[in-house]
C-alpha positions as CSV (number, residue, x, y, z in Angstrom):
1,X,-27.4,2.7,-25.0
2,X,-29.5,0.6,-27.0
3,X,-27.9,-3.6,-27.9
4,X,-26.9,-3.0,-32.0
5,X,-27.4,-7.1,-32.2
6,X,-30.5,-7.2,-30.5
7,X,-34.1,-6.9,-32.7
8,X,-36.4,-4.0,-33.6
9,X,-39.4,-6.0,-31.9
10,X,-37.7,-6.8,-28.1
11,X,-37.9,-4.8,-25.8
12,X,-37.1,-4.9,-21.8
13,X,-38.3,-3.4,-18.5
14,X,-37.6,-3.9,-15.2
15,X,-39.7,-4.9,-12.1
16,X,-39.7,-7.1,-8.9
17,X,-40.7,-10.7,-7.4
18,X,-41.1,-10.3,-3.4
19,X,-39.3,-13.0,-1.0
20,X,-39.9,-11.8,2.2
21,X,-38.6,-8.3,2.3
22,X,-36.6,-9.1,-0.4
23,X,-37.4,-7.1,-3.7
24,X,-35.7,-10.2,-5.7
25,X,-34.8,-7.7,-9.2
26,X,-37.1,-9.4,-12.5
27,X,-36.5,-8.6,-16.2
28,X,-39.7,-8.3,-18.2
29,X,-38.3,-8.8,-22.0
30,X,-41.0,-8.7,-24.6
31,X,-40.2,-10.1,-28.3
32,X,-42.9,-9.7,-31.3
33,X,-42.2,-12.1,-33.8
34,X,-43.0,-13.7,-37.1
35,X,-45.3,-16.3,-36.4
36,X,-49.7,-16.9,-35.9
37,X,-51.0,-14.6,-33.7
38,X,-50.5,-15.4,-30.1
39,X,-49.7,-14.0,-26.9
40,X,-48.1,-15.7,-24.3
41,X,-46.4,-15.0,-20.7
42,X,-43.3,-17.7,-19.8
43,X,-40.8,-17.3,-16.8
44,X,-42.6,-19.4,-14.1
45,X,-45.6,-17.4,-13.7
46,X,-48.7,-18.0,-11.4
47,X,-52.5,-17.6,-12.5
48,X,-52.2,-13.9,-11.6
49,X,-49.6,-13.3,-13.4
50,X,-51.1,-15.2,-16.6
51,X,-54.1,-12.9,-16.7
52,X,-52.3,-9.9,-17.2
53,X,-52.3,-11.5,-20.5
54,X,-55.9,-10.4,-21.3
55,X,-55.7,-7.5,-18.6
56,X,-53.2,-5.8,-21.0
57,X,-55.0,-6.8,-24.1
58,X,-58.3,-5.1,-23.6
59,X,-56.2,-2.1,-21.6
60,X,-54.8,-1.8,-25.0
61,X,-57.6,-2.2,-26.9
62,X,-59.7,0.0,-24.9
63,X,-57.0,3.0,-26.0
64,X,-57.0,2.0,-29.5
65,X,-53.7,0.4,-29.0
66,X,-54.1,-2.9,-31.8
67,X,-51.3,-5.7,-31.7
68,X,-50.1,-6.8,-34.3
69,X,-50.8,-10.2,-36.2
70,X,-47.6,-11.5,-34.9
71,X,-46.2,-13.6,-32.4
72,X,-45.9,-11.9,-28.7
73,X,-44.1,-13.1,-26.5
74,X,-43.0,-12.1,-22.6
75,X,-40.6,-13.7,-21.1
76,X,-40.0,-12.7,-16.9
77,X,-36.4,-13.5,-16.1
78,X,-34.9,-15.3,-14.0
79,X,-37.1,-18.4,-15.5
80,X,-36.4,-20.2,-12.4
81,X,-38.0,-17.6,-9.7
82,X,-41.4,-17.9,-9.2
83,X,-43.7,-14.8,-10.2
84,X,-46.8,-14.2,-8.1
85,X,-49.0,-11.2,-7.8
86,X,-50.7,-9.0,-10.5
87,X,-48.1,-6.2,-10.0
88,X,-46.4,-7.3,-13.0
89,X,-49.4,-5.8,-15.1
90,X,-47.5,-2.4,-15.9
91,X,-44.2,-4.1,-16.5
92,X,-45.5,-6.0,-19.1
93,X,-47.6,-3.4,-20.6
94,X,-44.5,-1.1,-20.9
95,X,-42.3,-3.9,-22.4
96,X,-44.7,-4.8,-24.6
97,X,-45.6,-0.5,-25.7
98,X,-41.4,-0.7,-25.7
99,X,-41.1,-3.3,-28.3
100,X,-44.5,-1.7,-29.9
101,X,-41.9,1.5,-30.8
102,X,-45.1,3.8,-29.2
103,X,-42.8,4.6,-26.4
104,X,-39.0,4.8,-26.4
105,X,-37.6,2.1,-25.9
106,X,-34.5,3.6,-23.7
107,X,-36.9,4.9,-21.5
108,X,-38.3,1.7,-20.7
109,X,-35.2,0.2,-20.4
110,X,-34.3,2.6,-17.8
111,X,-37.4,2.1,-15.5
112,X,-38.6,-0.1,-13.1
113,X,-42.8,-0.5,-12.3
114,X,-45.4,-2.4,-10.9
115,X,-48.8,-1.8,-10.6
116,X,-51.7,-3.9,-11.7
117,X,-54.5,-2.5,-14.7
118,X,-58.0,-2.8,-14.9
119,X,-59.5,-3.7,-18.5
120,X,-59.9,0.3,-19.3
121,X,-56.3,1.1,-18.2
122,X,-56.6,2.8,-15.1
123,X,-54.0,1.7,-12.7
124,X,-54.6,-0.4,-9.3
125,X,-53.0,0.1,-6.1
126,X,-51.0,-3.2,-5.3
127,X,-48.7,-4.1,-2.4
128,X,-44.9,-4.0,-2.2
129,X,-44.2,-0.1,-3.3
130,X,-42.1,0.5,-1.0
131,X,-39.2,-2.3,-0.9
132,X,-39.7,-2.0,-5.1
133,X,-38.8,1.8,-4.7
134,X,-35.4,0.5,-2.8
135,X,-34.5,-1.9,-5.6
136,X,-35.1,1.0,-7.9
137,X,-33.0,3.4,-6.0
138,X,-30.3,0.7,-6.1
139,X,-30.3,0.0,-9.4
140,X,-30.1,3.9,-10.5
141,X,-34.1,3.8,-11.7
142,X,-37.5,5.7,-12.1
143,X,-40.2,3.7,-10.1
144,X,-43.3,4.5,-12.4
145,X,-46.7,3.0,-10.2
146,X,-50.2,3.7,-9.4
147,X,-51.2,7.4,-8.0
148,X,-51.9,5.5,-4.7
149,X,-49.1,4.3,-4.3
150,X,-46.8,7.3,-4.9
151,X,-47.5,8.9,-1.6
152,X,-45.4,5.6,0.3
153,X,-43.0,4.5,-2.8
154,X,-41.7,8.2,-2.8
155,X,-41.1,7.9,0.8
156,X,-37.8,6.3,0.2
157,X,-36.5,9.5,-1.3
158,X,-33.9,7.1,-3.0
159,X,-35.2,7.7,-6.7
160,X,-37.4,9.7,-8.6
161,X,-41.6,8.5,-8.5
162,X,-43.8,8.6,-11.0
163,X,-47.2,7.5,-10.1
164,X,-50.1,7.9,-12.8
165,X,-53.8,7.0,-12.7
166,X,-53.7,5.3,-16.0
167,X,-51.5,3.6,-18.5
168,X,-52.5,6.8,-20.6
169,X,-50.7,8.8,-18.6
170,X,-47.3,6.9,-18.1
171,X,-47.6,6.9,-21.9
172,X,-47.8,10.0,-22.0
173,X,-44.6,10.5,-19.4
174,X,-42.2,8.5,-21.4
175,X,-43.4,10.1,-24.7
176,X,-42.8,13.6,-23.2
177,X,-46.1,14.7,-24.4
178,X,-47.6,15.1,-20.6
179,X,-44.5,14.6,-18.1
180,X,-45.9,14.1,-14.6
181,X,-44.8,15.6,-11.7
182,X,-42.6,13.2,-9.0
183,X,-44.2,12.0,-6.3
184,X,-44.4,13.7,-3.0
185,X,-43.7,11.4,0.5
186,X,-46.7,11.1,2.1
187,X,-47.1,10.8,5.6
188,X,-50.2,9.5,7.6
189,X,-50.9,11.7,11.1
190,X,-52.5,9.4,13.4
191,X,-54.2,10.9,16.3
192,X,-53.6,10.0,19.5
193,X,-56.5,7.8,21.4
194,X,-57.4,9.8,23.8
195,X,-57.2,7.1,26.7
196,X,-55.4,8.5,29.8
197,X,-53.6,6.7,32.5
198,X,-55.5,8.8,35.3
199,X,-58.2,7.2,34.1
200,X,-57.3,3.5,35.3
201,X,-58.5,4.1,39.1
202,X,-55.7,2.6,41.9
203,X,-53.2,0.1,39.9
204,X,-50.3,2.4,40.5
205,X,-47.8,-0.6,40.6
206,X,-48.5,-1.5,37.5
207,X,-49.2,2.0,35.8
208,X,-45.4,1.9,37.5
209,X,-44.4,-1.1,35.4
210,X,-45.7,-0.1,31.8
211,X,-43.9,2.9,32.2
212,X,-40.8,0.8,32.3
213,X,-41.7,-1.4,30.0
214,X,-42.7,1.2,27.6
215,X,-39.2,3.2,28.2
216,X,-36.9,0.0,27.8
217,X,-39.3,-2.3,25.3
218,X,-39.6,-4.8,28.2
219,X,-42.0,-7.6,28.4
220,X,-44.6,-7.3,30.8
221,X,-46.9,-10.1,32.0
222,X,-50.2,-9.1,34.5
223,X,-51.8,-11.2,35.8
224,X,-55.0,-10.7,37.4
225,X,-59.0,-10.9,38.0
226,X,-61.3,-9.9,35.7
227,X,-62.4,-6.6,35.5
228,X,-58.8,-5.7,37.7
229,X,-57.6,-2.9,34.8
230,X,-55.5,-5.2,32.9
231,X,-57.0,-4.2,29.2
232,X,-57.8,-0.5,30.2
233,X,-53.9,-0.9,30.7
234,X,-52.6,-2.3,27.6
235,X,-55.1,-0.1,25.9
236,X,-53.0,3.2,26.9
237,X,-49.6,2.0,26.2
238,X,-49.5,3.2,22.7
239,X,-49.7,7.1,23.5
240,X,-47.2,6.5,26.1
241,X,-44.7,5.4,23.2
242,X,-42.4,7.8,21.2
243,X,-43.3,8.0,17.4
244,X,-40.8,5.7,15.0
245,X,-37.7,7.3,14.5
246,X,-37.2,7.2,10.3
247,X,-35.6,3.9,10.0
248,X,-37.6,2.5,12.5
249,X,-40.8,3.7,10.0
250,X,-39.3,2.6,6.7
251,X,-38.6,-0.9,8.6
252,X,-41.7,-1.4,10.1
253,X,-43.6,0.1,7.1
254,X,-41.4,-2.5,4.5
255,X,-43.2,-5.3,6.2
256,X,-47.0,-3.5,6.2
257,X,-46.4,-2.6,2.4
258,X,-46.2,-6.3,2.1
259,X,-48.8,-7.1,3.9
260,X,-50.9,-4.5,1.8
261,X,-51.7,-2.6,5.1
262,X,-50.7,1.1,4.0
263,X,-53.8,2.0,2.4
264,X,-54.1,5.3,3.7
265,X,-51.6,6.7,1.1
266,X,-48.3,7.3,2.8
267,X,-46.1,6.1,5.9
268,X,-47.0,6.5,9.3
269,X,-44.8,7.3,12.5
270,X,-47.1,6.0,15.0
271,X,-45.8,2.5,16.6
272,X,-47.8,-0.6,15.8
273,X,-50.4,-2.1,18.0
274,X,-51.4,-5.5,17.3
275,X,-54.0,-7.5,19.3
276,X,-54.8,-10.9,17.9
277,X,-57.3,-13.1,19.5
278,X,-56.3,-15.9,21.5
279,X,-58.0,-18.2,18.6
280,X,-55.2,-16.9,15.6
281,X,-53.7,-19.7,14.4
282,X,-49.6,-20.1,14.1
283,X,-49.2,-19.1,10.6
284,X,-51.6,-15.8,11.4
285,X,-49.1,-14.8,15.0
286,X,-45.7,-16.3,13.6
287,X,-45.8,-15.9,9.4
288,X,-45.9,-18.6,6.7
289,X,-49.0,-20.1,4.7
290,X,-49.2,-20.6,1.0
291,X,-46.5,-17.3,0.3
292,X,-45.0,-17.1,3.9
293,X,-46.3,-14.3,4.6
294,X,-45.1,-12.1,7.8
295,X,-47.4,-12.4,11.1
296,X,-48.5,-10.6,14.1
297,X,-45.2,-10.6,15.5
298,X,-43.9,-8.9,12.7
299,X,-46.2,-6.7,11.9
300,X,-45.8,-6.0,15.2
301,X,-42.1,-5.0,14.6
302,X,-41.0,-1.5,16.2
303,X,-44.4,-1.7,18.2
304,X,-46.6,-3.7,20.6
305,X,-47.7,-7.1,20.6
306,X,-50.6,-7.7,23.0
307,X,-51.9,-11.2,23.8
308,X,-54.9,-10.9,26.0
309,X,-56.3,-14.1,27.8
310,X,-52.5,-15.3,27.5
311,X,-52.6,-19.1,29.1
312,X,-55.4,-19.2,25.9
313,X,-53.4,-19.4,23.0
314,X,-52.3,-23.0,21.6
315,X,-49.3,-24.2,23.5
316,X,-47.5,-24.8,20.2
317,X,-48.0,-21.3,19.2
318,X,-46.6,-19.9,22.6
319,X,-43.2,-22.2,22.7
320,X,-43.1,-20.5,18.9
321,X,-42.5,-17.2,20.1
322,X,-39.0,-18.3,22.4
323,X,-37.1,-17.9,19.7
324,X,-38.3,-14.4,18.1
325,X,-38.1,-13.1,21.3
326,X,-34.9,-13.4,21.9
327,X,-33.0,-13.3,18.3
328,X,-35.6,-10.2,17.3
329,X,-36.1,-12.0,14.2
330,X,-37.9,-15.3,13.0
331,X,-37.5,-17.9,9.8
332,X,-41.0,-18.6,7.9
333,X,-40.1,-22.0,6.4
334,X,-41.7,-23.8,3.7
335,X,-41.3,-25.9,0.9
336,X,-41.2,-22.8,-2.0
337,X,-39.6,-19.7,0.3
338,X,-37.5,-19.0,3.4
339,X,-38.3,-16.0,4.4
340,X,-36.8,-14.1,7.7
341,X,-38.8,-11.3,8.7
342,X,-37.7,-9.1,11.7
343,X,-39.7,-8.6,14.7
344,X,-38.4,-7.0,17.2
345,X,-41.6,-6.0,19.6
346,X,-42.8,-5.2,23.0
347,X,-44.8,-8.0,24.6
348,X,-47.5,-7.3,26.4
349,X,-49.6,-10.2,27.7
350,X,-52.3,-10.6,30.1
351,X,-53.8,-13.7,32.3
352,X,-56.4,-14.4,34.9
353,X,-54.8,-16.7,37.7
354,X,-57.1,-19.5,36.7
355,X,-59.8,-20.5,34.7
356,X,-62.7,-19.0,36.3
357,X,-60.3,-16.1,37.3
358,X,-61.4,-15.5,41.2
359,X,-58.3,-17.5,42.2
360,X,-57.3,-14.3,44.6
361,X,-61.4,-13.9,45.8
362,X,-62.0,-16.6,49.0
363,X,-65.5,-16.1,48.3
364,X,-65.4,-16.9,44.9
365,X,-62.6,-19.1,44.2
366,X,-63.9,-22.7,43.6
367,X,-62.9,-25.7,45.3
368,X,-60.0,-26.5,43.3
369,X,-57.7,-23.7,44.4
370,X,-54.7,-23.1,44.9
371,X,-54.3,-26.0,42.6
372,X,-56.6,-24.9,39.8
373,X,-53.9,-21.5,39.3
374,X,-51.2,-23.6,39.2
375,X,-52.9,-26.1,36.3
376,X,-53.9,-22.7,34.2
377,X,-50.4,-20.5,35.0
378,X,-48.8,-23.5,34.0
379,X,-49.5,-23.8,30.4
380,X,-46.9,-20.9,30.0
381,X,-43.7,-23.0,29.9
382,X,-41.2,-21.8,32.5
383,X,-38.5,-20.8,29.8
384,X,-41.4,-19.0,28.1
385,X,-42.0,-17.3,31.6
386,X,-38.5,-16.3,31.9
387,X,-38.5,-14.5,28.9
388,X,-40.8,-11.6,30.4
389,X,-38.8,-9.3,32.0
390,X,-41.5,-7.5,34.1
391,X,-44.4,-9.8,36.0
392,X,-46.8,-8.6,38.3
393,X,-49.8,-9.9,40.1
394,X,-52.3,-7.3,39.5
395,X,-55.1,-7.2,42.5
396,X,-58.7,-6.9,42.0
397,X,-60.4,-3.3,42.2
398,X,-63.3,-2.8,44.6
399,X,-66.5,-0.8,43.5
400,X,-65.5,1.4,45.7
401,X,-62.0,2.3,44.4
402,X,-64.1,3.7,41.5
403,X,-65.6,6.5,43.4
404,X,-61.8,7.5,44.2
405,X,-60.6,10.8,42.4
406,X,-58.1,9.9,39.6
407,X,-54.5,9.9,41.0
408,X,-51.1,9.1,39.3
409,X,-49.4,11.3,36.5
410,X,-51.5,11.4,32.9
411,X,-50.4,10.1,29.7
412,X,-48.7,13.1,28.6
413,X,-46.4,13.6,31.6
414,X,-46.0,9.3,31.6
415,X,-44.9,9.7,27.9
416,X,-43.0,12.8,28.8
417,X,-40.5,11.0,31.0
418,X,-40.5,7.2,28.5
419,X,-39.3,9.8,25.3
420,X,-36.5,11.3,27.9
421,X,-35.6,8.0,29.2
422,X,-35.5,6.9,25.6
423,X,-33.4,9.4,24.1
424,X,-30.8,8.8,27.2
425,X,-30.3,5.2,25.5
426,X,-29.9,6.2,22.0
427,X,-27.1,8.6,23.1
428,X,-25.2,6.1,25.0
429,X,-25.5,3.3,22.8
430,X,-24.6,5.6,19.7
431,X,-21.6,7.2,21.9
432,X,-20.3,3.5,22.8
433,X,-21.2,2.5,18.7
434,X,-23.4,-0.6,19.5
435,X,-26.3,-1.4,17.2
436,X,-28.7,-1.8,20.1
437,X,-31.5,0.7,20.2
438,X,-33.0,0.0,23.9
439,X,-31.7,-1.8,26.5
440,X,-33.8,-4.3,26.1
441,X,-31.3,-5.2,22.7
442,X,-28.4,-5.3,25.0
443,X,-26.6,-8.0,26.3
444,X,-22.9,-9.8,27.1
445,X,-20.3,-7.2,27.5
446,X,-22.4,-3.9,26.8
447,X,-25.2,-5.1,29.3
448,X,-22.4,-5.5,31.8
449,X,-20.9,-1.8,30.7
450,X,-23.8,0.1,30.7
451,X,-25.6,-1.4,33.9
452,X,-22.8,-2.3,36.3
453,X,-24.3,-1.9,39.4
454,X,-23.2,-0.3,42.7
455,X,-21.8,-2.6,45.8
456,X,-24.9,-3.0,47.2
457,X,-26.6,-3.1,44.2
458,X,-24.7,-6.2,43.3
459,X,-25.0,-7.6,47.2
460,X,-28.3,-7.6,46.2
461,X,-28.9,-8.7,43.1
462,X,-26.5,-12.0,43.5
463,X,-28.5,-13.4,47.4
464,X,-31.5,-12.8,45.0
465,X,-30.7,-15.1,42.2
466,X,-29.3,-17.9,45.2
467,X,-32.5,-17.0,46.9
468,X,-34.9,-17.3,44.4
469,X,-33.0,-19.7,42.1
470,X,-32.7,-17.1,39.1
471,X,-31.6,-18.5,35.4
472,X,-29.0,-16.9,34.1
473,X,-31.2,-14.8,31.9
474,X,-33.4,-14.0,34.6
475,X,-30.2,-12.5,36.3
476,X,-29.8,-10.0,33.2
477,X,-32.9,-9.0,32.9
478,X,-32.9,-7.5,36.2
479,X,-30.1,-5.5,35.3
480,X,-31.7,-4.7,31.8
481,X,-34.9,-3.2,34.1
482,X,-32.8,-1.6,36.3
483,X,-30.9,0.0,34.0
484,X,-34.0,1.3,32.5
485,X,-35.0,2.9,36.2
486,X,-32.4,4.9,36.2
487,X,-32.7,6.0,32.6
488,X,-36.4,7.0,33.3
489,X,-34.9,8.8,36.8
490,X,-32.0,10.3,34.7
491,X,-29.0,9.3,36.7
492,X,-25.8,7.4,34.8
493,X,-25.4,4.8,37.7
494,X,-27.6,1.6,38.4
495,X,-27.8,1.8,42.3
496,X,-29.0,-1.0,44.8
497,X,-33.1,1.1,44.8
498,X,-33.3,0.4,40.6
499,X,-31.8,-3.0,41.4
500,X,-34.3,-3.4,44.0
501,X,-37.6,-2.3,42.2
502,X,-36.6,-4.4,39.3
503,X,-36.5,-7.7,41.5
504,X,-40.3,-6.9,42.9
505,X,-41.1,-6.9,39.1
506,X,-39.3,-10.3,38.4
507,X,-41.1,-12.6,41.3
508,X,-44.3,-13.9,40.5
509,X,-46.3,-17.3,41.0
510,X,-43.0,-19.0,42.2
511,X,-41.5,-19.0,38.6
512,X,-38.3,-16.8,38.6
C-alpha cells in the first residue's frame, strides 16, 4: 500500500551492497523535483556506482524515455554503507521509471534487482545473483536481473526470478504488457576428466592414502622426487570425490557468485579444485585487497586445495593458513570491511625433499645431504606440519616400473568405495545430531564417541604418541584417520589394524 504523505514524484526500489557473503539489504529512493535540471546519485557511492548516472540516461534516451526538466535525485540508503559495483544500474533505473509513473510504482516497490545496463538498455550479467536472490526470498520479493543471470539466481528456489535481456522488457513485465516467464535453475554438468588411478604405475601407498583423504577430507602431504607421481596424483583426486550435496552447492557457489566465477549460466555440483602457483600472493590464497575479496582457500570451500612445490610458497603465507585450517573459516580484515568467509577444504600439498629434489638418489643427491632436506622440509613450521593428517614419503619410480601393466582398482571403483564411506558419516553424524559433515569436522566428545578404539587399538595408539612424542592433535588425528578406515571398510568399530595403518600415515621426516 502506497505512503498517502509521501510525493507523486518519489519512488523506491530495493537492491543490495555485498560484505562478504553478506547481501547487506539497500533502498534505492528516487525524488524528481522542482528545481534546474540535474541528476545526481548520493548515499556513499563509488565511481561505478556514479556512472550509472549517464548509463541510465542514454538507456533512457535510447528508448525514447525523456526526463524531465526537473530536479532528479537518487538517494541509496543506508547513507553510511558504502556502495560499490555497477549492479545498482537496474535499481536505479526502476526507481527512477517508478517515480516517472511509466511503471507502477507498487510494483517497484515490491521488487528487488540488480544488474548493470549498457547505453542501449540491454542488460549485463554482474556478480552477486545468487546471495541477492536470498535477500529477496527473505524479504518476501521478485529478484528482476539479467537473462544470464537467471539460470543461478533462480537456483535458490526461495522467490520468484525474472531475468530479461533488456530494460524493455522488465518494462514491459511490470506494465503487464509482455510478462516473462520465471526463471528456470540452471545447472552446469561437468564431465568428469578422464584421468584414472590405474594409470599412476606402482605408488599403491599412496593411491592408498588419497583414498582416505578423499573419504574423510583429510590433509595429505607427499613428499617426494621429481617425476615420483605426486601431480599425476593430485590430478585424479577430483573424480574420486562425491558431487556437492545441495547445501554444500549453494555454499560453495555463494562465494563463486562473488567472485564472478559462474559464468557458465547456472550452479554446478562438481567439487572445486583450486591450484594456485607457489608465486600467489597472501591476499590471492587467503582473501582481502582493495574489497576483501574471498581467496583460494575459499574458493576452495567444499572442494580441494592443492599446493604444488609446497616448501615454495612465502613463509608468511603458509603460517596464514593454521588458523583456516582448523576453525574452517577465516577473517579478511581491513580498514573498510571485515569479512569472514568459510573455507572448509581438503589440503593437498606436495614437496620434493630438498632443493634439487634427489635427496633419496645416492647418486644424485649433492653434497649437502641429509642436511640440505632438513633446511628445505623445514620451512613448513612444525605446527603447520601437524596439521596434515596424512604424510607420506613417496619413492621415486624407475623407468622400468613403466613398462609394468597397470595394477590397483580404477577411479570408478576408488570413488565407488570414498561415496560409501561418505554416506556412512552423514548417517551417523545426522543420527547422533552433530553439525559435522566428515570426520575430519569432529572433535572433543564426538571424536571420542564415534572413534573409540578397541583395547589394543588404544595399547597402541598411546606407546605411539610416548614413542614418537605426538601433540595432542597429532593424537586425534590418528583416530580421525582411523575412523575413516573403517568407514571406507564398512565396519562400526575402530580396531587396533585402522589404528595401525593410520600411524604409518602420520610419521614422516621425524616431525610427528
Amino acid at each position: 500500500m502506497l505512503d498517502a504523505t509521501r510525493p507523486e514524484s518519489l519512488a523506491r526500489t530495493y537492491t543490495v551492497a555485498f560484505e562478504g557473503l553478506e547481501a547487506r539489504r539497500v533502498e534505492v529512493q528516487c525524488a524528481i523535483t522542482p528545481g534546474l535540471p540535474a541528476f545526481s546519485i548520493v548515499g556513499l557511492p563509488d565511481r561505478a556506482v556514479g556512472e550509472a548516472r549517464d548509463r541510465v540516461r542514454t538507456a533512457l534516451s535510447t528508448m525514447a524515455i525523456a526526463l524531465p526538466s526537473k530536479r532528479v535525485t537518487i538517494n541509496l540508503s543506508p547513507a553510511d554503507l558504502p556502495k560499490e559495483g555497477s549492479h545498482f544500474d537496474l535499481p536505479i533505473a526502476m526507481a527512477l521509471l517508478g517515480a516517472l509513473g511509466i511503471v507502477p510504482r507498487e510494483r517497484v516497490e515490491a521488487a528487488m534487482s540488480l544488474g548493470e545496463m549498457s547505453l542501449d538498455g540491454s542488460l549485463v550479467p554482474v556478480i552477486g545473483a545468487l546471495p541477492t536472490a536470498l535477500a529477496a526470498g527473505e524479504d518476501g520479493r521478485a529478484l528482476f536481473c539479467p537473462a544470464a543471470c537467471g539460470a543461478e539466481a533462480a537456483w535458490v528456489g526461495a522467490t520468484p526470478v525474472f531475468a530479461g535481456r533488456t530494460l524493455a522488457e522488465i518494462i514491459g513485465h511490470l506494465t503487464d504488457r509482455a510478462p516473462l516467464p520465471p526463471a528456470e535453475p540452471g545447472e552446469v554438468l561437468s564431465q568428469r576428466s578422464g584421468k584414472d588411478l590405474r594409470e599412476v604405475r606402482g605408488q599403491e601407498r599412496a593411491k592408498r592414502a588419497l583414498e582416505i583423504a578423499a573419504a574423510g577430507r583429510h590433509h595429505f602431504l607427499m613428499v617426494g622426487a621429481p617425476g615420483s607421481g605426486k601431480s599425476m596424483l593430485a590430478a585424479r583426486l577430483p573424480d574420486l570425490l562425491p558431487p556437492l550435496t545441495a547445501a554444500e552447492a549453494l555454499e560453495t557457489s555463494m562465494i563463486h557468485s562473488l567472485a564472478g566465477l559462474l559464468d557458465e549460466g547456472g550452479i554446478s555440483r562438481t567439487r572445486p579444485y583450486r591450484a594456485p602457483h607457489h608465486t600467489a600472493s597472501m591476499p590471492a590464497i587467503v582473501g582481502g585487497g582493495r574489497h576483501a575479496k574471498p581467496g583460494e582457500i575459499s574458493l576452495a570451500h567444499n572442494g580441494v586445495l592443492f599446493l604444488d612445490e609446497f616448501p615454495e610458497y612465502p613463509r608468511q603465507v603458509l603460517e596464514t593458513l593454521r588458523q583456516p585450517i582448523e576453525t574452517g573459516d577465516v577473517v579478511v580484515a581491513r580498514a573498510n570491511a571485515h569479512v569472514t568467509y568459510p573455507c572448509r577444504f581438503l589440503l593437498l600439498a606436495a614437496a620434493n625433499p630438498c632443493r634439487c629434489g634427489h635427496l633419496y638418489d645416492a647418486d644424485q643427491a649433492c653434497g649437502r645431504a641429509p642436511l640440505c632436506g632438513e633446511d628445505y622440509l623445514g620451512r613448513i613450521s612444525s605446527p603447520l606440519m601437524d596439521r596434515f593428517d596424512l604424510r607420506l614419503e613417496v619413492p621415486p619410480v624407475s623407468f622400468t616400473d613403466l613398462d609394468l601393466p597397470p595394477s590397483g582398482d580404477d577411479s570408478a571403483t576408488v570413488a565407488a568405495r570414498i561415496a560409501a564411506a561418505r554416506d556412512r558419516q552423514t548417517a551417523r553424524f545426522e543420527a547422533l545430531g552433530a553439525k559435522a559433515r566428515v570426520n575430519a569436522d569432529a572433535e572433543g566428545a564426538l571424536l571420542d564417541q564415534i572413534a573409540e578404539p578397541d583395547a589394543e587399538g588404544r595399547d597402541m595408539l598411546i606407546k605411539a604418541a610416548e614413542r614418537f612424542r605426538l601433540s595432542a592433535r597429532g593424537y586425534h588425528r590418528v583416530l580421525r584417520v582411523a575412523r575413516t578406515i573403517a568407514d571406507l571398510e564398512g565396519v562400526d568399530a575402530v580396531r587396533m589394524p585402522h589404528i595401525a595403518e593410520a600411524l604409518g600415515f602420520r610419521l614422516i621426516a621425524g616431525k610427528n
